[in-house]
TIBA-173818 format. One record per residue: residue number from 1; residue in three letters; chain; x, y, z of N, C-alpha, C in turn. Coordinates in nm, 2 decimals, always signed. Each point is the difference from the previous one (the first is absolute). Example, Ala and Ser with C-alpha at 12.3 -4.5 7.8 and 13.67 -1.06 7.14 Angstrom:
<site nr="1" rest="ALA" kette="A" n_X="+1.32" n_Y="-0.57" n_Z="+0.78" ca_X="-0.09" ca_Y="+0.12" ca_Z="+0.00" c_X="+0.09" c_Y="+0.12" c_Z="+0.00"/>
<site nr="2" rest="SER" kette="A" n_X="-0.04" n_Y="+0.11" n_Z="-0.07" ca_X="+0.09" ca_Y="+0.11" ca_Z="+0.00" c_X="-0.08" c_Y="+0.11" c_Z="+0.08"/>
***
This chain:
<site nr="1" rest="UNK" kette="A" n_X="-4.58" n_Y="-1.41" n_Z="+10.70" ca_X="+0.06" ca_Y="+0.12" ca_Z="-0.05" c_X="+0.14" c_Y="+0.02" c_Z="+0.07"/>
<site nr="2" rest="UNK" kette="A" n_X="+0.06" n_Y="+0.03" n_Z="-0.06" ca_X="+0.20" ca_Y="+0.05" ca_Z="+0.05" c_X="-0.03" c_Y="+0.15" c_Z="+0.09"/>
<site nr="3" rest="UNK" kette="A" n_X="+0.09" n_Y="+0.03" n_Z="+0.02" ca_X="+0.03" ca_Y="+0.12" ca_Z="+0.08" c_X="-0.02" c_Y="+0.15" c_Z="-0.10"/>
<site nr="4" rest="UNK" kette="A" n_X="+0.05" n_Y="+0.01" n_Z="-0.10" ca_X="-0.02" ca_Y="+0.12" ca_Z="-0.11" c_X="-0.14" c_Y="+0.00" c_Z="-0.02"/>
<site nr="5" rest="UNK" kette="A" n_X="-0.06" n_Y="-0.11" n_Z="-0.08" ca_X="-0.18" ca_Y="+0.04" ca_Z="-0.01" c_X="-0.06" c_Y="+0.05" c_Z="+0.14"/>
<site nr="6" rest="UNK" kette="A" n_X="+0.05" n_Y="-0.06" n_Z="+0.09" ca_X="-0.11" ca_Y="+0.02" ca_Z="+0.10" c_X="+0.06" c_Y="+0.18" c_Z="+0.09"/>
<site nr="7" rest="UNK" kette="A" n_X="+0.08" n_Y="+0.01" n_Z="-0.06" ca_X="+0.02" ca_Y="+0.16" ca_Z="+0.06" c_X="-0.08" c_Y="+0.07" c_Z="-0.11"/>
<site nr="8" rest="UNK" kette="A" n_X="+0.01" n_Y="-0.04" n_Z="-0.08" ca_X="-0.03" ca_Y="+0.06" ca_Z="-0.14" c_X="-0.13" c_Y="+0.06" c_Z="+0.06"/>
<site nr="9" rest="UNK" kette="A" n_X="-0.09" n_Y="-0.12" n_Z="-0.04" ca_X="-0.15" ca_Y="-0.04" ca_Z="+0.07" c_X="+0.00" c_Y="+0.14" c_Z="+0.13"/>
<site nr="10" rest="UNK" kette="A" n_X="+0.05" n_Y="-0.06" n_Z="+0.08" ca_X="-0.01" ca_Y="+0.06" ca_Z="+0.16" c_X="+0.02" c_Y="+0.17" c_Z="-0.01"/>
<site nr="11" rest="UNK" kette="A" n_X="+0.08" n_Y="+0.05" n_Z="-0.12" ca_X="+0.02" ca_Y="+0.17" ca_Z="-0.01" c_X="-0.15" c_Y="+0.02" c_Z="-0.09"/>
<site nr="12" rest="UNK" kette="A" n_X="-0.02" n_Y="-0.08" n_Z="-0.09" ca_X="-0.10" ca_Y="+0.06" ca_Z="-0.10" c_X="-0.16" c_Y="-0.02" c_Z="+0.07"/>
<site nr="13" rest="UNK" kette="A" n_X="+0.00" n_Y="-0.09" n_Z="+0.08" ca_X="-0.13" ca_Y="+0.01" ca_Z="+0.08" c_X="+0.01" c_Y="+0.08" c_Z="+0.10"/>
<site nr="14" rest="UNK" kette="A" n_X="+0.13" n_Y="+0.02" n_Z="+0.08" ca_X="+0.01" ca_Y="+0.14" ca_Z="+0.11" c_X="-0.03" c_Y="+0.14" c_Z="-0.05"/>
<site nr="15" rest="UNK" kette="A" n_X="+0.01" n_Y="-0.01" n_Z="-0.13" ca_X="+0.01" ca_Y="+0.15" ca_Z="-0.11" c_X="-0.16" c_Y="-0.02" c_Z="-0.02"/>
<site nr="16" rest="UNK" kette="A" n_X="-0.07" n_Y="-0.09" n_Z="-0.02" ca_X="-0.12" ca_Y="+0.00" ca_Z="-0.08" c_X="-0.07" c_Y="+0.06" c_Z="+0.15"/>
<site nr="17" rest="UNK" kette="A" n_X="+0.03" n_Y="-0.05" n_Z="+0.12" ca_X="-0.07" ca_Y="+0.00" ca_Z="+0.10" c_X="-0.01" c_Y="+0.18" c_Z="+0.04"/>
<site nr="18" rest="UNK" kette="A" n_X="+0.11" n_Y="+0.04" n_Z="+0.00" ca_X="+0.08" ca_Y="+0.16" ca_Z="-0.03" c_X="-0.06" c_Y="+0.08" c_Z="-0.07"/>
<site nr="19" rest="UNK" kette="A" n_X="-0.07" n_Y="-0.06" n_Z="-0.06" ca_X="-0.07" ca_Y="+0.08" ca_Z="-0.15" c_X="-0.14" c_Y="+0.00" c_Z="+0.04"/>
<site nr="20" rest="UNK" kette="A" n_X="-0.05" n_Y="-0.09" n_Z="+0.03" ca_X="-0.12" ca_Y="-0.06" ca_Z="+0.05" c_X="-0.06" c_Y="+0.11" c_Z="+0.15"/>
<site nr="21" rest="UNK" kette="A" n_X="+0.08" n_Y="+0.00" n_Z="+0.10" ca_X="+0.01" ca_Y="+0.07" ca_Z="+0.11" c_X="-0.05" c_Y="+0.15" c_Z="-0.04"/>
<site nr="22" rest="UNK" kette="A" n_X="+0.08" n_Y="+0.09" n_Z="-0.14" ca_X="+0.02" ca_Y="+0.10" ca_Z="-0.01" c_X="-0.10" c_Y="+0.02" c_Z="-0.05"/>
<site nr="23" rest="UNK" kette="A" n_X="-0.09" n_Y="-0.04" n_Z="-0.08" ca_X="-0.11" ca_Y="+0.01" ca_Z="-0.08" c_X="-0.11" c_Y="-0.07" c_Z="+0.08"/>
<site nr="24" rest="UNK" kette="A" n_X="+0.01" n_Y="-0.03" n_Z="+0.05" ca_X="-0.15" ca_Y="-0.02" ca_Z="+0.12" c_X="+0.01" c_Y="+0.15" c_Z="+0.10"/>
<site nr="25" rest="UNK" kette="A" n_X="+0.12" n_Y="+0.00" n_Z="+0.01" ca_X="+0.00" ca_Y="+0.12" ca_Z="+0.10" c_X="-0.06" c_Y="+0.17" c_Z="-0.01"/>
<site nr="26" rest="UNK" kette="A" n_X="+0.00" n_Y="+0.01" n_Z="-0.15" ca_X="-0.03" ca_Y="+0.08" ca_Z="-0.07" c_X="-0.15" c_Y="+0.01" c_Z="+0.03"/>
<site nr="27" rest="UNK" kette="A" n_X="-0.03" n_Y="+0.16" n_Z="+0.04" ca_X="-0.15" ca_Y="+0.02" ca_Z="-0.01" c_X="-0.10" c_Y="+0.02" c_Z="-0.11"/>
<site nr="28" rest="UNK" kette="A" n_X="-0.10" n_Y="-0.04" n_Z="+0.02" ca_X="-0.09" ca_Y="-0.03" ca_Z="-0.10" c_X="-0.03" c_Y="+0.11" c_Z="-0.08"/>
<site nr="29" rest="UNK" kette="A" n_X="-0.06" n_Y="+0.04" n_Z="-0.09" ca_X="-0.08" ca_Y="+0.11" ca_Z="-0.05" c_X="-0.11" c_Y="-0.09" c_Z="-0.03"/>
<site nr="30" rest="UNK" kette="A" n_X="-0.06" n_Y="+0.12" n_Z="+0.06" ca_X="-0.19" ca_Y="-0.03" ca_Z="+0.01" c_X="-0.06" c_Y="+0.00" c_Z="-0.16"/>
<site nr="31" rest="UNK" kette="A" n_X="-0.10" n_Y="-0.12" n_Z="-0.03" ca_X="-0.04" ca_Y="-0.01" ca_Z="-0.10" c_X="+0.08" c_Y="-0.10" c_Z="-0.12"/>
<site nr="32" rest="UNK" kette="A" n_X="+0.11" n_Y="-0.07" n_Z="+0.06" ca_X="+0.11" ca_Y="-0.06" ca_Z="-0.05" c_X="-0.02" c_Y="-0.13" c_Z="+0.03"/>
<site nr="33" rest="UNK" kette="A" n_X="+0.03" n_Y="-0.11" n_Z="-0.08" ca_X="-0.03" ca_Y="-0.15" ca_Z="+0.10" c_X="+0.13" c_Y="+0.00" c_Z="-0.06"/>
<site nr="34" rest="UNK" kette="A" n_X="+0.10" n_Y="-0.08" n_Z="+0.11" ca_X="+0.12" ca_Y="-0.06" ca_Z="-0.04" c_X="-0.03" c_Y="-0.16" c_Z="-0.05"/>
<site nr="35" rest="UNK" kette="A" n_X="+0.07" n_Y="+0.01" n_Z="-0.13" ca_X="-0.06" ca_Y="-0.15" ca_Z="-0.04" c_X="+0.14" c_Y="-0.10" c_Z="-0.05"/>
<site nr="36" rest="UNK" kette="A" n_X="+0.13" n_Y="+0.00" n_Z="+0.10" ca_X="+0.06" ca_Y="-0.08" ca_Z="+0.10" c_X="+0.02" c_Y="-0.02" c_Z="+0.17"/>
<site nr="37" rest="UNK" kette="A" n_X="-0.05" n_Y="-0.09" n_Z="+0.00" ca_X="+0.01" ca_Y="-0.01" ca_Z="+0.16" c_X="+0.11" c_Y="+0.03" c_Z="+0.05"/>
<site nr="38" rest="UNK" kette="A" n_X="+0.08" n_Y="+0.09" n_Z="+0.10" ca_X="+0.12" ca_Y="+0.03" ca_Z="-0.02" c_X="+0.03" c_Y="-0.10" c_Z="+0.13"/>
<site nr="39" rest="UNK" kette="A" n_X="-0.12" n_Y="-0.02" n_Z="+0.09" ca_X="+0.03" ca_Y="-0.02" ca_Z="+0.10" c_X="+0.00" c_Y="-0.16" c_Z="+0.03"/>
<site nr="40" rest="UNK" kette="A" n_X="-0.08" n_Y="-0.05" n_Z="-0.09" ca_X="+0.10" ca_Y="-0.18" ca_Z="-0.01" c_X="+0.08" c_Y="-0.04" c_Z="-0.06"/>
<site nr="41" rest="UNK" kette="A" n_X="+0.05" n_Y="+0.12" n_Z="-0.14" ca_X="+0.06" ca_Y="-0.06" ca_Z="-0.02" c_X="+0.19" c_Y="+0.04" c_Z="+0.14"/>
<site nr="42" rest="UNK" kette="A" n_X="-0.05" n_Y="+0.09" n_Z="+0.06" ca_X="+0.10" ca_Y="+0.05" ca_Z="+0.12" c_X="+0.05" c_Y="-0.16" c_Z="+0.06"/>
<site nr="43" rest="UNK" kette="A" n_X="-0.14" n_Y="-0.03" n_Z="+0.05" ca_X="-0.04" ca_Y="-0.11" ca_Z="+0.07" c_X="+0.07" c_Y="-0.11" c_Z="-0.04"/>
<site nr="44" rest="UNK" kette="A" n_X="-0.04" n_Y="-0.04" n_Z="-0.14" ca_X="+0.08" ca_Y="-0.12" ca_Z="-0.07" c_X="+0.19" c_Y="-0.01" c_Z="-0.02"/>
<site nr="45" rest="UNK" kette="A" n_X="+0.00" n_Y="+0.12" n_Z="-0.07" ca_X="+0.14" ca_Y="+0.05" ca_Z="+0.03" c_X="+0.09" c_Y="-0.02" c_Z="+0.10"/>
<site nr="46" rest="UNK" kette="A" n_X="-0.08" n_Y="+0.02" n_Z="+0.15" ca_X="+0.07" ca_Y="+0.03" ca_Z="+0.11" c_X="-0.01" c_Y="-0.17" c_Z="+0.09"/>
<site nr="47" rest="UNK" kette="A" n_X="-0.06" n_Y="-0.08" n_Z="-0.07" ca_X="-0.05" ca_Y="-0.19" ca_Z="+0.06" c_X="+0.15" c_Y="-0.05" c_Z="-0.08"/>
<site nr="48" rest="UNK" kette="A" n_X="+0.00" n_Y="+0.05" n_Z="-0.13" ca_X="+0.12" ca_Y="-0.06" ca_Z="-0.14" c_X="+0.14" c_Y="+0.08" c_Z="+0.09"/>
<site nr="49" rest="UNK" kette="A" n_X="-0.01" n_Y="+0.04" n_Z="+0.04" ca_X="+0.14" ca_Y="+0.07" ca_Z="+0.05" c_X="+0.06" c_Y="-0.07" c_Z="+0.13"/>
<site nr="50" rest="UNK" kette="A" n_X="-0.12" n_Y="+0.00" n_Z="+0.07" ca_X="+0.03" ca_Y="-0.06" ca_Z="+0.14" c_X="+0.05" c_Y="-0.17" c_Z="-0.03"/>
<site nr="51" rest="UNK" kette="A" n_X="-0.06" n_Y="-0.05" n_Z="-0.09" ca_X="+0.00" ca_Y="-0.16" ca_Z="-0.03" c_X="+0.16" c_Y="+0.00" c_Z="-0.07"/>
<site nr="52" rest="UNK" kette="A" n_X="-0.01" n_Y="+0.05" n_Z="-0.09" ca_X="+0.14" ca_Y="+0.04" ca_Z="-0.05" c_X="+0.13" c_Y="+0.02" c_Z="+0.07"/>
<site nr="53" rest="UNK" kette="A" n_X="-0.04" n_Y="+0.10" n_Z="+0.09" ca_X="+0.09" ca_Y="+0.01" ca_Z="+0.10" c_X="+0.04" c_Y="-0.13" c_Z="+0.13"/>
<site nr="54" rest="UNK" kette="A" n_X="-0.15" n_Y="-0.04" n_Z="-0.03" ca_X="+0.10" ca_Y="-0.15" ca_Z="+0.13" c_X="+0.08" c_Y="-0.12" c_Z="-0.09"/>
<site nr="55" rest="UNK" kette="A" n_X="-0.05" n_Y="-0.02" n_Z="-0.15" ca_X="+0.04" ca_Y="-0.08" ca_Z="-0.10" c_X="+0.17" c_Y="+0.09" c_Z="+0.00"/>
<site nr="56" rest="UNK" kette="A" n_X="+0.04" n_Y="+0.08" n_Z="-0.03" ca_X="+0.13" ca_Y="+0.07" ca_Z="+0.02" c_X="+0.06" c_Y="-0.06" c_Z="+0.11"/>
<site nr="57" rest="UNK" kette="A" n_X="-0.02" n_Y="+0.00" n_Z="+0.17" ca_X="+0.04" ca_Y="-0.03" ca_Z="+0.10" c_X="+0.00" c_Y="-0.17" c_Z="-0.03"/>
<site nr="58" rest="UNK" kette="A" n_X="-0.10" n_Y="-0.05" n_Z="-0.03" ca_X="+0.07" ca_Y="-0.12" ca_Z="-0.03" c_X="+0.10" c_Y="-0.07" c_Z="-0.10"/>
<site nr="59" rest="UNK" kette="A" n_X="+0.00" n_Y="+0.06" n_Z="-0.10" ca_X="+0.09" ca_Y="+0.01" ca_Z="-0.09" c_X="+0.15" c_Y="+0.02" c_Z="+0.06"/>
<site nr="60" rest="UNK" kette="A" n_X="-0.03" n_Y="+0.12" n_Z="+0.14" ca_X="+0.18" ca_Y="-0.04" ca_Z="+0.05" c_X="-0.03" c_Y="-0.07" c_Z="+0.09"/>
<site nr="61" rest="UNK" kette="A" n_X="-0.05" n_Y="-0.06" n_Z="+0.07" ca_X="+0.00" ca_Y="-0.13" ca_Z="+0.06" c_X="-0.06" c_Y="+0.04" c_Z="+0.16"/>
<site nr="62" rest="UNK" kette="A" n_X="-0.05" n_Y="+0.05" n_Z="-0.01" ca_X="-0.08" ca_Y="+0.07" ca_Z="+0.16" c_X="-0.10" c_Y="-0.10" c_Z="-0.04"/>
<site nr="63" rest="UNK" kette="A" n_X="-0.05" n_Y="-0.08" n_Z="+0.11" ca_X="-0.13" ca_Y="-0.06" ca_Z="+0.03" c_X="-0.12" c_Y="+0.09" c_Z="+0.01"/>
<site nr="64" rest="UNK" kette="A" n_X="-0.11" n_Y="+0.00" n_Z="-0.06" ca_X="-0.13" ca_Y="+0.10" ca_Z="+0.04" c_X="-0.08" c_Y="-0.15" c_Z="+0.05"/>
<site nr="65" rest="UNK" kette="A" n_X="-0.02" n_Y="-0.05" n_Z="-0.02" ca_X="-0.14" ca_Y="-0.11" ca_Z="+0.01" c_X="+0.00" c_Y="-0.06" c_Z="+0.14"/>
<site nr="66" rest="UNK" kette="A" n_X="-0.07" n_Y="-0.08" n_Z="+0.02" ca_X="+0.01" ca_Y="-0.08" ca_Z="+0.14" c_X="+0.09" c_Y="-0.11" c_Z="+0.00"/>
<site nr="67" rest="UNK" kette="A" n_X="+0.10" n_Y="-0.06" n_Z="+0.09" ca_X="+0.02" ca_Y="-0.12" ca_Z="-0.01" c_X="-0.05" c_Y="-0.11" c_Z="+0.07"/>
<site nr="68" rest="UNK" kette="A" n_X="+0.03" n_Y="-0.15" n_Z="-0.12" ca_X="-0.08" ca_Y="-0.10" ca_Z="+0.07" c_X="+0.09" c_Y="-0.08" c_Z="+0.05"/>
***
């Protein structure tokens, strides 16, 4: 992936994660079953962002990995 998709990617999963946060956060009403998990999909969101975000850093040329 180039540099444009992967910002692309990296706002739209930061936003989904943002969305995700706000609506798990929200209190329940009793007698209600929430029937999206708000809270993995927080979870998943917030793994795609972070991954994203080191794929960015290497894209401008910062080393993240170990060297051999």
């Amino acid at each position: 992936m180039d540099m444009p998709q992967t910002l692309a990617l990296t706002a739209a999963s930061g936003a989904l994660t943002a969305l995700a946060a706000w609506r798990s956060a929200r209190p329940t009403t009793f007698g209600k079953v929430r029937l999206i998990p708000w809270t993995w999909i927080m979870l998943g969101g917030a793994v795609a962002t972070v991954v994203l975000l080191v794929h960015v850093f290497n894209l401008m040329g910062v080393q993240t990995g170990r060297r051999y």
